[in-house]
C-alpha positions in Angstrom: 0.0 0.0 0.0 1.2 3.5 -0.9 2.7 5.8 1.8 0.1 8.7 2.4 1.7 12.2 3.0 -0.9 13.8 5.7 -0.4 17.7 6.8 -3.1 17.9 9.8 -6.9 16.6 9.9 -9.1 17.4 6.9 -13.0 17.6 7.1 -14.4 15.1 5.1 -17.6 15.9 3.3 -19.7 13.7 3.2 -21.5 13.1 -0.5 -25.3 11.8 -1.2 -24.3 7.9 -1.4 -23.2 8.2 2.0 -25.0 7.4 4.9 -23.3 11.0 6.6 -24.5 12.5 3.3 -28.2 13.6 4.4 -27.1 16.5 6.4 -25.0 17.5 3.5 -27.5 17.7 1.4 -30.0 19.3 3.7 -27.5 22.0 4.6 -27.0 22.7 0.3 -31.0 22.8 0.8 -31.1 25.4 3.3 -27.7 28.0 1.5 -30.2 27.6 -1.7 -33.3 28.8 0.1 -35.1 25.6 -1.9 -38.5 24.1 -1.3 -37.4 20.7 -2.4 -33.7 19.8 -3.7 -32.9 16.1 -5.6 -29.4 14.9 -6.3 -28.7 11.4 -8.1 -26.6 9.6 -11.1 -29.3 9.8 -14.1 -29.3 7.3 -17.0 -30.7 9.6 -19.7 -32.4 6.6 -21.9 -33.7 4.6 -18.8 -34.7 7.0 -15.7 -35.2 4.8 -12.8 -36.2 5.7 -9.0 -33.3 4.0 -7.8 -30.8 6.6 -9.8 -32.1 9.1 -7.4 -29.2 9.6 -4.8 -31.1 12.1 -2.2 -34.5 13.9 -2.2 -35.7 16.5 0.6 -39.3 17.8 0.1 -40.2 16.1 -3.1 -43.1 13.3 -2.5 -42.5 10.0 -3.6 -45.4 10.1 -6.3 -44.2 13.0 -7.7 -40.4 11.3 -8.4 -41.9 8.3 -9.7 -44.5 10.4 -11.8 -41.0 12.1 -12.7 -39.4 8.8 -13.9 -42.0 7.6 -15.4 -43.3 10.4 -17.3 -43.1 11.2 -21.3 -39.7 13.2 -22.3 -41.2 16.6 -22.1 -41.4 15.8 -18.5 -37.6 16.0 -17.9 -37.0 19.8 -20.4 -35.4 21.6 -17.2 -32.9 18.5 -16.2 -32.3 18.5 -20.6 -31.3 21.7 -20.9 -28.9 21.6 -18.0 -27.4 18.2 -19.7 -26.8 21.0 -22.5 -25.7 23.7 -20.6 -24.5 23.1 -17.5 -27.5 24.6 -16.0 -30.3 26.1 -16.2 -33.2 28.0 -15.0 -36.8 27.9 -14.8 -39.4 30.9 -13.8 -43.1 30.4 -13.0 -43.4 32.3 -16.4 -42.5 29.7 -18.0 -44.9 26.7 -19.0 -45.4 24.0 -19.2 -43.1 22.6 -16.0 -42.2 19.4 -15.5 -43.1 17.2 -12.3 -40.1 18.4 -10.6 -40.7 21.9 -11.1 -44.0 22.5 -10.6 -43.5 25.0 -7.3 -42.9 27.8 -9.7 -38.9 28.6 -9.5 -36.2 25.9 -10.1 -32.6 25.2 -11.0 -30.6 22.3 -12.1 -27.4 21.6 -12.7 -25.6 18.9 -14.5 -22.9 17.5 -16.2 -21.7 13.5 -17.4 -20.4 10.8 -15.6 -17.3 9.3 -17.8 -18.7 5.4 -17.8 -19.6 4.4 -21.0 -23.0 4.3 -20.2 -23.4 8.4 -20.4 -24.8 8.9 -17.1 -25.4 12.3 -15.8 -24.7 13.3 -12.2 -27.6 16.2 -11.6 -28.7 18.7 -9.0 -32.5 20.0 -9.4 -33.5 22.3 -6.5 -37.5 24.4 -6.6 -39.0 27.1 -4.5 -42.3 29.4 -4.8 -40.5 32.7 -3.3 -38.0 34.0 -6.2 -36.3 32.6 -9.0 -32.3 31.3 -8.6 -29.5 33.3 -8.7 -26.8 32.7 -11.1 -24.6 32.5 -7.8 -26.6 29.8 -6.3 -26.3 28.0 -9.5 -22.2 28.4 -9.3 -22.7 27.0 -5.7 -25.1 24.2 -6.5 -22.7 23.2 -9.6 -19.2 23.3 -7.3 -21.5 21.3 -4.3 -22.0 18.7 -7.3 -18.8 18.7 -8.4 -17.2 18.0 -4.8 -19.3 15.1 -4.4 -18.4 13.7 -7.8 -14.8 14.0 -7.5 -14.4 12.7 -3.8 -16.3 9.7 -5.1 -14.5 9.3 -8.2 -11.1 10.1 -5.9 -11.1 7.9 -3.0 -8.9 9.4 -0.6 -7.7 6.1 0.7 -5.3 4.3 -2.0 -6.3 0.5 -2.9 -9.7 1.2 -2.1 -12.8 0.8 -4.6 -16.1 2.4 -4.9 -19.2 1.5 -6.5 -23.0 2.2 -7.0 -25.2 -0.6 -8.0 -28.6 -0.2 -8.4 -32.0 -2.5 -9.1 -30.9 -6.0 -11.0 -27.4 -5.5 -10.0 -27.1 -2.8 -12.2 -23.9 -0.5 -12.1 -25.2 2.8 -11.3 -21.2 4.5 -10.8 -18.2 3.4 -9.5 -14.9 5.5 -8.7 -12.2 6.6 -11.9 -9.5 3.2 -11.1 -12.2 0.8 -10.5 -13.8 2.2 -14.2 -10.7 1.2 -15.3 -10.7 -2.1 -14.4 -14.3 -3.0 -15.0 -13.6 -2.3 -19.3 -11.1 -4.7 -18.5 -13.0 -7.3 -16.3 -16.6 -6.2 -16.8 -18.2 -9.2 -14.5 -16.0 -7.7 -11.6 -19.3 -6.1 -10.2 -21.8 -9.5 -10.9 -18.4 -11.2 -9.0 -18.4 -8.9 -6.0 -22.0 -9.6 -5.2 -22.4 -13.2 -5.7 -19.5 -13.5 -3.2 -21.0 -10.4 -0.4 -24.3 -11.1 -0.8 -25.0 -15.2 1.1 -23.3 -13.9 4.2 -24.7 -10.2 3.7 -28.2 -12.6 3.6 -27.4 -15.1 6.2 -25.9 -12.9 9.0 -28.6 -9.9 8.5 -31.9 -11.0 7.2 -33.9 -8.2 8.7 -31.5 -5.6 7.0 -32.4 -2.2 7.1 -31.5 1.0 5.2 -28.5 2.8 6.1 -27.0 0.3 8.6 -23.4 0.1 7.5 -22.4 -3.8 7.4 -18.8 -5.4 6.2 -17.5 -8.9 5.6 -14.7 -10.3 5.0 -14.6 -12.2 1.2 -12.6 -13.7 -1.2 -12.4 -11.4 -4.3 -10.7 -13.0 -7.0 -9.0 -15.2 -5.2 -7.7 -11.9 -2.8 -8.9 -11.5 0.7 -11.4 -8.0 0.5 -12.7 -6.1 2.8 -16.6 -4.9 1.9 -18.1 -2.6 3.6 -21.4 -2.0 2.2 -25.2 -0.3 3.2 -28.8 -0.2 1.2 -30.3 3.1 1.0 -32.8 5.1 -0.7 -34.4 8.3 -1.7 -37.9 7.6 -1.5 -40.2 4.6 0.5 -40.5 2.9 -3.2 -38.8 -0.9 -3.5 -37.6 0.2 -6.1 -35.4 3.3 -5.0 -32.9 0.8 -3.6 -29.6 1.2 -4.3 -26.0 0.0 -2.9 -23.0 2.0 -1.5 -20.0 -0.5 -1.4 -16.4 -0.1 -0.7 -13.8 -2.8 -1.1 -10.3 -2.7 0.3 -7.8 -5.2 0.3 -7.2 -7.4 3.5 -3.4 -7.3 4.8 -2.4 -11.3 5.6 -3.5 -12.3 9.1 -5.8 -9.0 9.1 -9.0 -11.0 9.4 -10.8 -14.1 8.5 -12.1 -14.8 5.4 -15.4 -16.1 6.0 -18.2 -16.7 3.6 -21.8 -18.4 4.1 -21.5 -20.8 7.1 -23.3 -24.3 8.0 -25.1 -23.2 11.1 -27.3 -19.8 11.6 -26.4 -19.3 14.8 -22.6 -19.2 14.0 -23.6 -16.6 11.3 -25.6 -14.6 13.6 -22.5 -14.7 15.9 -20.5 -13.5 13.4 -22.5 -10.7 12.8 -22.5 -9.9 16.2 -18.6 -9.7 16.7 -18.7 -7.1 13.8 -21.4 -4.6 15.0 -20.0 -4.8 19.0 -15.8 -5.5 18.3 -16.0 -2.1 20.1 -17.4 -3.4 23.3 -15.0 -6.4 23.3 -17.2 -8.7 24.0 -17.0 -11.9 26.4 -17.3 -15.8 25.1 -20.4 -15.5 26.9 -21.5 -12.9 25.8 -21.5 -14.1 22.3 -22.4 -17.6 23.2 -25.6 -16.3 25.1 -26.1 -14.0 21.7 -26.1 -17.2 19.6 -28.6 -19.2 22.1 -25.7 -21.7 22.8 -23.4 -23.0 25.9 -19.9 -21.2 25.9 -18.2 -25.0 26.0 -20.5 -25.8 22.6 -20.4 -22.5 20.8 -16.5 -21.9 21.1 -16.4 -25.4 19.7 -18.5 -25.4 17.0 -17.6 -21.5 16.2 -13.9 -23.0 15.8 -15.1 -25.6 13.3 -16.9 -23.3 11.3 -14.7 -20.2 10.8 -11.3 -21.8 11.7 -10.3 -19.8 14.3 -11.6 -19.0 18.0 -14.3 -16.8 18.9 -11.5 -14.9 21.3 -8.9 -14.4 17.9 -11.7 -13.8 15.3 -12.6 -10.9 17.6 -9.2 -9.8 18.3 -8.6 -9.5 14.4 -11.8 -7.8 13.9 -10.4 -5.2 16.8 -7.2 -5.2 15.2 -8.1 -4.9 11.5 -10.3 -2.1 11.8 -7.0 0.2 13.7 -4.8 -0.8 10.9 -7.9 0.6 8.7 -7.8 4.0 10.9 -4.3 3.7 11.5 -3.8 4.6 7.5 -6.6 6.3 6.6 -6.9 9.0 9.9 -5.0 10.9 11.8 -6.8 10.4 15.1 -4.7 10.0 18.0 -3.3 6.1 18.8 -5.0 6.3 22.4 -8.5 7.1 20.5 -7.7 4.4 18.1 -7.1 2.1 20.8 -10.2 2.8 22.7 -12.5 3.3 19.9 -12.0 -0.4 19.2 -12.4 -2.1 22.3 -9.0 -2.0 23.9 -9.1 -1.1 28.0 -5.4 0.9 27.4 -3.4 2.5 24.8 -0.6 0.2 26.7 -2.6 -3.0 25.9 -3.3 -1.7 22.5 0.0 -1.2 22.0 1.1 -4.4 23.2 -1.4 -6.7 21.3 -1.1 -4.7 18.0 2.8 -5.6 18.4 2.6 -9.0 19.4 0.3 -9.8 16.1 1.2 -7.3 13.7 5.1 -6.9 14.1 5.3 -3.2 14.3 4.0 -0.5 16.8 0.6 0.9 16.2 2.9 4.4 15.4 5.4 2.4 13.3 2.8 0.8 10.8 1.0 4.2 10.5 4.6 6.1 9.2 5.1 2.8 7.0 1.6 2.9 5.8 
């Protein structure tokens, strides 16, 4: 992994595929005064609900009725496609189904996947019509989000979109790359996420952030990975996933398991590595006897309850470790450790370097 030059703590902005991003877009909302404000990744040819990234104040009918509608009913997002932006004034007739409060603005510009898809901004009010300032902000907003999506800040790590059917919706500049070279890399990374993703959270819900651990073309992968969507529709799901490779002895690779329980377990470990918890309090978690679950969990994954946790603690400070700048002693407590000393010491022990040495070598 490449050597990261840092120079003090950045804010990270969150963007509308991100589970942080709804108070961004709420707060570009509020600087442009709008009634309603929609941000996605369009497919000009096939407009789909799920291409829809973040909505505030637009009912669901009226982005269906949107989607759904005859070409006429998409002339503001066209002409920004053409222009960069665009305006529209209550003057002006007839609207389309997102502009129908009287003012709007949109602002758009093309995605570089073969598929021509368009990231957009349209925002509405009744008081006044747009400023060409607010479109300037609304277009450099846009633009932030598109580039620190296509621009992951953390090297060897990819991004992508996916949509209904498995379908692509975006994915970050590098990873483009590599799908015209292996275009079934997508169709590979879900068939291997999703039987755990299934087995060890069947009453999934939006926006919880899950990860497993796969094999990815025969590499151990980290995927981290939540469903979201703009409005209550089924069909406004859509995927944010991550990948990032797994360092050897980081964590183990563990796909779709015999028993449920041990699944469920799993899944525990991974939402509370924080809390460190006991052998019995996993056992009790998975409806089993300590003796009987440490066995059978053994079997199953390969290793002991006590290391799988102890890598899941450990894997995810190597992952701050190179990617933040927050202070070892928050690291250490953050996941689970009682000391920066014992952090220190079992980081050591298992890694081979100090939690400050792998950080300047990483």
């Amino acid at each position: 992994m490449r050597k990261q030059k840092r120079q003090g703590v950045a804010r990270v902005v969150a963007g509308p595929w991100d589970t942080r991003g709804n108070d961004e877009v709420a707060a570009v909302r509020r600087k442009l005064n709008a009634k309603a404000i929609a941000v996605g990744l369009l497919d000009d040819k096939q407009p789909a609900l799920d291409q829809f990234l973040a909505v505030r104040g637009y009912g669901d009918a009226t982005i269906k009725q949107w989607c759904e509608g005859p070409q006429t009913n998409r002339r503001l997002l066209r002409g920004a496609q053409r222009d960069g932006c665009t305006f529209r004034t209550s003057r002006e007739k007839p609207a389309d189904a997102l502009t129908r409060e009287g003012y709007a603005v949109a602002v758009a510009f093309a995605d570089c996947l073969p598929t021509k898809r368009w990231w957009f901004i349209v925002a509405c009010r009744k008081t006044e019509p747009f400023t060409e300032a607010e479109a300037a902000h609304a277009y450099l907003v846009l633009r932030g989000w598109q580039n620190r999506f296509d621009r992951p800040d953390e090297p060897d790590m990819q991004r992508f979109l996916v949509g209904q059917n498995d379908q692509l919706l975006g994915a970050d500049m590098v990873t483009q790359g590599q799908l015209m070279q292996r275009p079934a890399l997508t169709r590979e990374l879900l068939e291997a996420v999703r039987p755990p993703l299934e087995q060890r959270w069947p009453m999934l819900k939006d926006n919880d952030v899950h990860d497993v651990a796969i094999l990815l073309a025969g590499k151990p992968t980290w995927v981290r990975l939540h469903r979201s969507r703009a409005t209550n529709d089924p069909k406004a799901a859509w995927w944010h996933v991550e990948t990032r490779p797994l360092e050897k002895d980081e964590l183990a690779v563990v796909g779709e398991v015999e028993d449920e329980r041990i699944a469920s377990a799993i899944a525990f470990l991974h939402e509370n590595y924080a809390k460190s918890p006991s052998l019995a309090a996993t056992a009790k978690h998975a409806h089993m006897s300590p003796f009987h679950f440490h066995r059978l969990f053994s079997k199953q994954v390969g290793v002991s309850p006590k290391q799988y946790a102890q890598r899941k603690q450990l894997q995810v400070a190597r992952w701050l470790l190179r990617s933040t700048r927050q202070p070892i002693g928050d690291i250490a407590t953050s996941t689970g450790f009682s000391s920066h000393g014992h952090f220190t010491s079992t980081f050591h022990r298992v890694v081979g370097q100090s939690p400050s040495q792998y950080r300047e070598t990483h």
